[in-house]
N, C-alpha and C positions, 0 to 999 in steps of 0.2 A: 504494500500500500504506500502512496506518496502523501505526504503530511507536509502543509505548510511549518517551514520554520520560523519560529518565532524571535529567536537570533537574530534573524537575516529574510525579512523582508521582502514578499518575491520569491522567495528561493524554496524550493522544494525539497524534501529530503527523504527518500526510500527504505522503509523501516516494516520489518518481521518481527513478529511476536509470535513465539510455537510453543505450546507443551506438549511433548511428547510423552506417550504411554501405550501401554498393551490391551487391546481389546479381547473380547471374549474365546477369540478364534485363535489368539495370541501374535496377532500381524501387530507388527511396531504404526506407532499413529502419530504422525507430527500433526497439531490439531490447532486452529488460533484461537480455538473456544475451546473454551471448561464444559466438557461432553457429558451427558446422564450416563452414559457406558463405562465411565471415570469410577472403579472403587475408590473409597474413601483411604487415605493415604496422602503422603507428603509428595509432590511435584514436584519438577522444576520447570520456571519457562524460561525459556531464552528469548533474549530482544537481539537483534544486531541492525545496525546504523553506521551510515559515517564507514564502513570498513570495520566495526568494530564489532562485539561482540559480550552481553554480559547476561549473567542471569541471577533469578530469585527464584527462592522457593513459593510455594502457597501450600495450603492443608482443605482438602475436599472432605468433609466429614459427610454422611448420613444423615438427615432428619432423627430427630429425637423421637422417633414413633415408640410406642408404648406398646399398644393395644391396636384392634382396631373391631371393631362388631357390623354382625349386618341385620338388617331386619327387610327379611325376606319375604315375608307376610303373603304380600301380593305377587309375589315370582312363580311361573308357573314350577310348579313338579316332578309331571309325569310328561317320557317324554319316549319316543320310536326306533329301536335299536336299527341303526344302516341307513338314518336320516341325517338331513343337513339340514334338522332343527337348531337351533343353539339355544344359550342359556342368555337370557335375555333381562340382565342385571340393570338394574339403573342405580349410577355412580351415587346418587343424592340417596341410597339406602344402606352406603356403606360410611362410617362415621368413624375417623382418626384420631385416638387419642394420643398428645404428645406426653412429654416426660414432667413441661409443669403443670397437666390438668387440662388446658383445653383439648376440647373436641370441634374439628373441621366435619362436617362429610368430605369425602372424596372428590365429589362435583366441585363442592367450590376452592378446593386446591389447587384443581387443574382447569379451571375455564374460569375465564376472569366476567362473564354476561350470559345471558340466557342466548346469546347468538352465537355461541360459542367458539369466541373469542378466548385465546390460550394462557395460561400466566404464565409466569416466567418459569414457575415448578414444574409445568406440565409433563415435561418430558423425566424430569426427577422421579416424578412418583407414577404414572403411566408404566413408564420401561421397566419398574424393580415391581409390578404388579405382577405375582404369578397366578395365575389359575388352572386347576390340576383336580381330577379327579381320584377318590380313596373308593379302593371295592371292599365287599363286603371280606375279605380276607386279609385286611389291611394295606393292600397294594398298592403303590401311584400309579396312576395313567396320568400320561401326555391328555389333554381338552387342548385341542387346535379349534373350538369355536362349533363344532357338530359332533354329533356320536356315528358318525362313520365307523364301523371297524369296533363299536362297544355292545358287547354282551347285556343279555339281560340281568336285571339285577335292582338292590339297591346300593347308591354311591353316596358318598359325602360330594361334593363341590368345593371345594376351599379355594378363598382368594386370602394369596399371604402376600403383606408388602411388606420390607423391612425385618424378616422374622415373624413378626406378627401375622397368626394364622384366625379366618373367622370361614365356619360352612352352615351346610346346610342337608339335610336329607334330598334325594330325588329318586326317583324312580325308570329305570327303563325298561320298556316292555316290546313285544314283537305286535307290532303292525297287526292288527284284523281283516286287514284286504288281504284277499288270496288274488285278485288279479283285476286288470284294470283296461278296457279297451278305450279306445274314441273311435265314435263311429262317423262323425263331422266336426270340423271346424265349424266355431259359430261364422254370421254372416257378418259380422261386423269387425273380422279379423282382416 
């Protein structure tokens, strides 16, 4: 990036700023931004200018998340084993507690208006959001967003961000259609 100099009037000056770190796949990241993919640990960034070259440390710590609960209430249930139904969570029913006592929901961490419009955390707490299903024999499954390729059963649902784990019961069951024709397209297709 070229930055007016303030020294010298007119004059431009050509100046990098990078922290470099290891992402999940472990490829080295020269990054000019402080990443969500960033574990919490001590950095260095490097600036170089002028031909020159210096740097600082910084410290990305973790949110002080505590807890976090959900209230599921109105979340459907039961749901179609080898469907690309999903689990159809609303952010405003999951509520963050931090380390001094408040509680956020999850919505208004990450979206700064009802038009949703993103905060500055969004991508902070979105990216360390796992969601994973527990089978009835303790197991994790992979939830990629449908129960494709998931047995019948009951499962736990758990969304953990930070450590902090919160579920719920569901159900899946095998589809009651034994088979499905179309005899026409409607006329207004």
């Amino acid at each position: 990036d070229e930055w007016e100099d303030a020294d010298f009037p007119g004059k431009t000056v050509e100046m990098e700023q990078f922290v470099t770190y290891e992402d999940r796949w472990g490829d080295e990241i020269d990054s000019a931004y402080i990443d969500s993919e960033m574990e919490a640990g001590t950095y260095t960034v490097t600036v170089r200018a002028y031909g020159c070259e210096t740097s600082y440390e910084i410290e990305v710590v973790e949110p002080d998340v505590k807890a976090i609960s959900i209230d599921a209430a109105d979340w459907k249930k039961n749901y179609c084993t080898n469907s690309y139904d999903g689990i159809d969570y609303d952010l405003k029913d999951v509520t963050v507690t931090f380390g001094d006592g408040t509680k956020n929901t999850l919505y208004d961490l990450v979206y700064a208006n009802d038009e949703g419009a993103w905060t500055d955390e969004h991508d902070t707490y979105m990216e360390h959001l796992k969601r994973y299903l527990i089978d009835e024999n303790g197991n994790t499954l992979n939830y990629h967003g449908n129960f494709r390729g998931i047995s019948e059963g009951t499962y736990k649902f758990v969304l953990e961000l930070f450590g902090c784990k919160a579920s719920c019961d569901i159900t899946v069951s095998a589809s009651n259609i034994e088979a499905m024709t179309i005899s026409k397209y409607p006329d207004d297709m």
